[in-house]
PLY file of the C-alpha trace (Angstrom):
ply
format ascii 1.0
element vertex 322
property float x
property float y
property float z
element edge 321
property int vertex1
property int vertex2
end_header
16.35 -18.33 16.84
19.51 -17.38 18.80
22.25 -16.35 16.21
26.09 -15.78 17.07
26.82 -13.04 14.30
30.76 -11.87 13.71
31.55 -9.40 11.66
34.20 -6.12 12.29
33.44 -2.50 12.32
29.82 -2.20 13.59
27.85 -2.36 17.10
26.58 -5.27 16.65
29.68 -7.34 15.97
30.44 -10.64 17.67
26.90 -10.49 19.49
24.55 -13.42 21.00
20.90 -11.58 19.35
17.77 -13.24 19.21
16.20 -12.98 16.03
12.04 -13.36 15.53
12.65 -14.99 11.45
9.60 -12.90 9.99
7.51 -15.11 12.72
3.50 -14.14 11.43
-0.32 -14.92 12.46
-2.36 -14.96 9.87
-6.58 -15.89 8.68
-8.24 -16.48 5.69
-11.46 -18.25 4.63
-13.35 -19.20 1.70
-17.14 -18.97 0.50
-19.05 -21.15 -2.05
-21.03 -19.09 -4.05
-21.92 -22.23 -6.96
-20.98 -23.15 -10.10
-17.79 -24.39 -8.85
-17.15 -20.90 -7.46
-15.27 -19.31 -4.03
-14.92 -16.04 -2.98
-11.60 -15.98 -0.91
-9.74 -13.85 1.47
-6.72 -13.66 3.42
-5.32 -11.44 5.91
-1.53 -11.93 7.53
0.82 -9.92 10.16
4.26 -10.27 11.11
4.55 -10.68 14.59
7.55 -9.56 16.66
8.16 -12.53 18.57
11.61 -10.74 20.19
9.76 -7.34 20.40
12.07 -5.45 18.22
9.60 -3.54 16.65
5.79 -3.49 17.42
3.40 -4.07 14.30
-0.55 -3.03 15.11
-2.56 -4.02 12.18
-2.57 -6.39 8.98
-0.40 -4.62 7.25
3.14 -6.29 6.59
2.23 -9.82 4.65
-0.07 -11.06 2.17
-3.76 -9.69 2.67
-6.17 -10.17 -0.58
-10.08 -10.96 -1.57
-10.53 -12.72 -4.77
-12.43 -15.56 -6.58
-11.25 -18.96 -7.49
-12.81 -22.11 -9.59
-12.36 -23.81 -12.91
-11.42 -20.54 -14.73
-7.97 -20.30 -12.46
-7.63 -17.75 -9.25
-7.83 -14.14 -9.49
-7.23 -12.14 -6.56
-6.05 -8.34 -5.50
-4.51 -6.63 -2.50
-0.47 -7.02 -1.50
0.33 -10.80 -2.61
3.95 -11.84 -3.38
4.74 -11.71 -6.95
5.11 -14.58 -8.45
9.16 -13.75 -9.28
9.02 -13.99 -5.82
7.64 -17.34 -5.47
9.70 -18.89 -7.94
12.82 -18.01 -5.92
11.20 -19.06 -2.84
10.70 -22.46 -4.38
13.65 -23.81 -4.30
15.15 -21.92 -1.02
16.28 -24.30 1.55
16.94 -22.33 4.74
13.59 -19.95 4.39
14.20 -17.12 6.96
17.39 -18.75 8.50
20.62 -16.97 8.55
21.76 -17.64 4.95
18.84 -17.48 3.26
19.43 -16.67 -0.06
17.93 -13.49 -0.83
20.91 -12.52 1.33
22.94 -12.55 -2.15
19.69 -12.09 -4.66
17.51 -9.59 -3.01
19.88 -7.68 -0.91
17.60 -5.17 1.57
14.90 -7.73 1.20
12.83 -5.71 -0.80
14.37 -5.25 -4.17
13.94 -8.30 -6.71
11.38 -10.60 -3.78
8.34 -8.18 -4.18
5.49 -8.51 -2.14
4.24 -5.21 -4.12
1.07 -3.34 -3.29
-2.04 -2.47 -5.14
-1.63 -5.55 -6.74
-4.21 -7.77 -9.34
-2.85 -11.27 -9.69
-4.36 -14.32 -11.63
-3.28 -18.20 -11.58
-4.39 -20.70 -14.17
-5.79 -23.66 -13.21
-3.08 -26.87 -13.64
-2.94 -28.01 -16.85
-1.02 -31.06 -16.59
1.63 -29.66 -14.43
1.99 -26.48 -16.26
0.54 -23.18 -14.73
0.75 -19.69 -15.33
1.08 -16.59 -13.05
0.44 -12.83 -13.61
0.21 -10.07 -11.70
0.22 -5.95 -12.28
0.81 -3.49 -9.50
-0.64 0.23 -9.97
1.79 1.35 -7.32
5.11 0.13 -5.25
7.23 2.83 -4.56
10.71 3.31 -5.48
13.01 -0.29 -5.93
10.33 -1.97 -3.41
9.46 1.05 -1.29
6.33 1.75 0.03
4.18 4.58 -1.14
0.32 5.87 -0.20
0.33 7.41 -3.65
-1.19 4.88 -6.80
0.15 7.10 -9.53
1.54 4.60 -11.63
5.10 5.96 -11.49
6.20 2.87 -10.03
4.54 -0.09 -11.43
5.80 -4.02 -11.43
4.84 -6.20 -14.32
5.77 -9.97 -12.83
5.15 -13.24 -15.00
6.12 -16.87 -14.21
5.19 -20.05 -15.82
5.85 -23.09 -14.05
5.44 -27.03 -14.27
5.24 -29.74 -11.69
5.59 -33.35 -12.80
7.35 -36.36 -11.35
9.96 -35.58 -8.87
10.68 -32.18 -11.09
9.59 -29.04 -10.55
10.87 -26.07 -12.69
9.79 -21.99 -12.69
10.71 -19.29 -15.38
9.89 -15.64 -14.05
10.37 -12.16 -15.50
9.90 -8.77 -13.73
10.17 -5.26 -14.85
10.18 -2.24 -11.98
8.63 0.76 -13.65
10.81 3.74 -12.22
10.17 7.13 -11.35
12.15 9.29 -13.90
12.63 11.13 -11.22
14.53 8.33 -9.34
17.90 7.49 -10.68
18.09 8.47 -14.36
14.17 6.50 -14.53
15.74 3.42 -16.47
13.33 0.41 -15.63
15.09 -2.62 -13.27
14.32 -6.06 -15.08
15.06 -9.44 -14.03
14.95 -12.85 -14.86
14.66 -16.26 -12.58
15.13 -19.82 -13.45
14.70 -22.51 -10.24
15.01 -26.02 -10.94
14.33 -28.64 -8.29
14.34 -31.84 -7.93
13.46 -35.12 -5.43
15.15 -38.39 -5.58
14.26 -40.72 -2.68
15.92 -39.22 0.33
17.53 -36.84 -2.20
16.99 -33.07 -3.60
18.75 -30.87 -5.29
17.88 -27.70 -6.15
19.47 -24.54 -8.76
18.75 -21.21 -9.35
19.59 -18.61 -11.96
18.98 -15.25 -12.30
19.63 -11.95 -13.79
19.19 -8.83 -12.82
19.54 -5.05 -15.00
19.66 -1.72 -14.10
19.87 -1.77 -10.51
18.03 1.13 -9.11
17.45 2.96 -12.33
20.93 2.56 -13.32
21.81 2.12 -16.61
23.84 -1.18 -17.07
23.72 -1.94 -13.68
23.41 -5.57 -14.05
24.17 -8.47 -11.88
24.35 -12.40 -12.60
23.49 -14.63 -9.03
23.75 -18.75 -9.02
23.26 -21.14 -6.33
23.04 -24.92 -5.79
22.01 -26.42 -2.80
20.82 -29.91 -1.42
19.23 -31.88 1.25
19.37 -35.56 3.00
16.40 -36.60 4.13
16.58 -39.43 7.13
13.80 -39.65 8.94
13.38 -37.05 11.16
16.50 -35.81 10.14
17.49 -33.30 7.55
20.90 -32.50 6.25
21.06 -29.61 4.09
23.40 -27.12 2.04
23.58 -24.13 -0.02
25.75 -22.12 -1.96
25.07 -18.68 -4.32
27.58 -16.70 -6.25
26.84 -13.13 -6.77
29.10 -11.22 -9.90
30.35 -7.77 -10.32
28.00 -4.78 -10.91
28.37 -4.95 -15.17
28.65 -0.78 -15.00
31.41 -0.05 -12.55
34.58 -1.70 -13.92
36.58 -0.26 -11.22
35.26 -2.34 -8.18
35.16 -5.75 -7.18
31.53 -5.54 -6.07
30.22 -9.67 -5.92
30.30 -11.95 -3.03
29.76 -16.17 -2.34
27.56 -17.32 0.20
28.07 -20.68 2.04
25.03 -22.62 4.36
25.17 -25.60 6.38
22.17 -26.72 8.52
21.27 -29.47 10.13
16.91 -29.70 10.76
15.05 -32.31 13.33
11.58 -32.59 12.51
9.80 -32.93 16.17
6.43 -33.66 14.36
4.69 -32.03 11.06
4.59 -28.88 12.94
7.30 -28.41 14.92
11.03 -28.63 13.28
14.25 -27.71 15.69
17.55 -26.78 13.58
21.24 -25.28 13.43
22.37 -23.42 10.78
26.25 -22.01 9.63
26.31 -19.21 7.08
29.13 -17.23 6.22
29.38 -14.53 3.60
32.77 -13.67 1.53
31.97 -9.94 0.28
34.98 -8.88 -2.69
36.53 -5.37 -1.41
33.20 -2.72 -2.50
30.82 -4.96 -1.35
28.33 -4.96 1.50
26.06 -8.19 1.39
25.09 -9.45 4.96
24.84 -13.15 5.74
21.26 -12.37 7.98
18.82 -10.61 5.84
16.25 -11.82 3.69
13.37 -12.20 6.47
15.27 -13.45 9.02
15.62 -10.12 11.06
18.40 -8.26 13.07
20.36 -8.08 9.95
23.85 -6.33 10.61
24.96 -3.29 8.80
28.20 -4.06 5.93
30.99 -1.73 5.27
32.93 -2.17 2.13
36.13 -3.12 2.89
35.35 -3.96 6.17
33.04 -6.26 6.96
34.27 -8.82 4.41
33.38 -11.58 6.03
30.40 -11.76 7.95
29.07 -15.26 9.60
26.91 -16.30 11.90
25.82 -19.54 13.64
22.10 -19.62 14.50
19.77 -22.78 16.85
16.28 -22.06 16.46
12.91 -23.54 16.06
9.81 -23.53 13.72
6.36 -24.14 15.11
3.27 -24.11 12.16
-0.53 -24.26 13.85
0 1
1 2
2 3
3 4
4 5
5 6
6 7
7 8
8 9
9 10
10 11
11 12
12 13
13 14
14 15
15 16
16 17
17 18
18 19
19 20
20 21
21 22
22 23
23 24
24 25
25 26
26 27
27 28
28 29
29 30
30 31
31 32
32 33
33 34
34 35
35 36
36 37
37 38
38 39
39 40
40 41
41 42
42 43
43 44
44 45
45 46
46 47
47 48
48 49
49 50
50 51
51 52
52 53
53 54
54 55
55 56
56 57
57 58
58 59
59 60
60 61
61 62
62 63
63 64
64 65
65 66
66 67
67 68
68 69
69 70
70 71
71 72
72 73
73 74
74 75
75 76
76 77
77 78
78 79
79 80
80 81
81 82
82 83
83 84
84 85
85 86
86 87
87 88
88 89
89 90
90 91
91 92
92 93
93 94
94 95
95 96
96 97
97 98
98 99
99 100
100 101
101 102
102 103
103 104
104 105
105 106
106 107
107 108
108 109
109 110
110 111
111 112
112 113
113 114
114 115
115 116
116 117
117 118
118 119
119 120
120 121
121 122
122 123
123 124
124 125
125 126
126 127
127 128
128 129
129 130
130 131
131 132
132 133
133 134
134 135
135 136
136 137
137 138
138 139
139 140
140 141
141 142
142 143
143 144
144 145
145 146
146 147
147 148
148 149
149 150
150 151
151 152
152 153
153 154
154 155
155 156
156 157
157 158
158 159
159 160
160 161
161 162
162 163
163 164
164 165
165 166
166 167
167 168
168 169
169 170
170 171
171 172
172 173
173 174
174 175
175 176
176 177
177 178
178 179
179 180
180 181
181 182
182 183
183 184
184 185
185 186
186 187
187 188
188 189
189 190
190 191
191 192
192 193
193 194
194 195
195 196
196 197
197 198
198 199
199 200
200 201
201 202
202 203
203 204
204 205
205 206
206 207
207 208
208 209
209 210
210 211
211 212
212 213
213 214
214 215
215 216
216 217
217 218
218 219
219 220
220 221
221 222
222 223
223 224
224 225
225 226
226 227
227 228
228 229
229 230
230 231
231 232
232 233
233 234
234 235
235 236
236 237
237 238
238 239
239 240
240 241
241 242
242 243
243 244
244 245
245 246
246 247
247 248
248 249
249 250
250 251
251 252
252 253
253 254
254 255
255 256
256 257
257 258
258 259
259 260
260 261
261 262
262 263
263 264
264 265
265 266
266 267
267 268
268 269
269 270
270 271
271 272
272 273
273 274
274 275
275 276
276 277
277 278
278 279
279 280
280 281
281 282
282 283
283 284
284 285
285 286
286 287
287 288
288 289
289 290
290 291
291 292
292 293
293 294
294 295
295 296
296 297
297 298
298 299
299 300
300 301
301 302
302 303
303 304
304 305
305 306
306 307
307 308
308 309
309 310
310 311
311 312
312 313
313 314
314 315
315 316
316 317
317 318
318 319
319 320
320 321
């Protein structure tokens, strides 16, 4: 995409950038082995389309062997957790500027995991309903990665979800195991309720969650909502979002939340190709630093508190799926 970002007090302020939007190539394959039983694998890179940063090997996405039939899917490797997928859902500018892990996974890393040395199972659908579970021996610190698996920084992630009709709804909880040598060791938990749902040319989605002790804090907790919803005419797709994000519950002192506001317009080419224009503008309160072009999309600006209370951005870009 090429995004217009504004924003005061940094380098990059009030720049044209060009912005790859976690483009990826990616292969995976399947083996019967009988009995109503596949072995499966997957491996998947980010690619630098703008050449920001070079990546050599399969190293940045989801990469996993595993088996799948009638009992469900179990698989291990780096796979996105499935707190993670409930988010992602229900998100209706994926990768754009405004995405919303702007306001509910600030950094990109922190509460939309795609954790490492990682043992995830799926049940099969039963009636709409399935269940998701995964363990990781080792993920750093808050999302960081780490060459050690020594169990100082495991993630627990659960989600059940159900599918029926035009509704589709996804409960998730995670806990962060911390370090207790990281920031006072207290464990980061969170909790994620998407709702969506499609009514002819209509959908509407919601999401909920909360968030406690931010890294290792105690009573560091956050509350995030957003709405959003789409018009689907033909080729043409009309689309909004918008996410609150409250105060930090420990620090009584600062004004530390922010709203986030998306308008986008998509043209759907063909079933593979999709042009669009997005708007996406950011109010940050006074000690806060939330960006309005994180979350995947790349190039994302530095925040100052105070500062950069305001950051927007207007992006034209295009998706192409082979």
């Amino acid at each position: 995409s090429i995004d217009k970002i504004q924003h005061s007090g940094d380098a990059n302020s009030d720049n044209v950038v060009v912005a790859s939007n976690s483009s990826r190539l990616g292969f995976k394959g399947s083996e019967d082995l009988g009995g109503g039983v596949k072995a499966i694998w997957q491996m998947e890179n980010q690619l630098n389309m703008d050449n920001d940063a070079a990546v050599a090997s399969f190293t940045s996405r989801n990469r996993f062997v595993g088996l799948t039939g009638g009992f469900g899917t179990a698989t291990m490797g780096v796979m996105d957790s499935p707190f993670k997928s409930v988010g992602r859902s229900v998100e209706l500018f994926p990768e754009y500027i405004g995405d919303a892990r702007n306001l509910t996974s600030p950094g990109g890393k922190t509460w939309d995991l795609r954790p490492e040395s990682s043992v995830q199972y799926s049940t099969p659908d039963m009636g709409g309903f399935g269940v998701n579970v995964l363990y990781s021996a080792e993920n750093g610190a808050t999302g960081a990665s780490t060459t050690t698996d020594n169990n100082d920084n495991r993630v627990y992630s659960l989600s059940g979800t159900y599918k029926g009709g035009p509704l589709s709804v996804g409960l998730a909880y995670e806990i962060h195991n911390i370090s207790p040598a990281i920031a006072g060791g207290d464990n980061e938990e969170g909790l994620r309720l998407a709702v969506s749902g499609t009514f002819g040319m209509f959908r509407v989605v919601a999401l909920a969650q909360q968030v406690a002790n931010l890294g290792g804090a105690a009573s560091a907790d956050r509350t995030t909502i957003g709405l959003g919803g789409s018009l689907t005419m033909g080729k043409n797709v009309i689309k909004t979002q918008y996410y609150m994000a409250d105060d930090l519950d420990n620090d009584v002192d600062a004004t530390s939340g922010a709203k986030l506001l998306v308008l986008g317009y998509d043209f759907n080419f063909s079933k593979t190709t999709t042009g669009y224009v997005a708007y996406a503008k950011t109010t940050n309160d006074d000690d806060a630093t939330f960006t309005v072009n994180s979350g995947g999309h790349g190039d994302a600006s530095t925040i100052t508190a105070g500062v950069d209370s305001d950051p927007s951005a207007f992006s034209v870009g295009m998706v192409v799926k082979f």
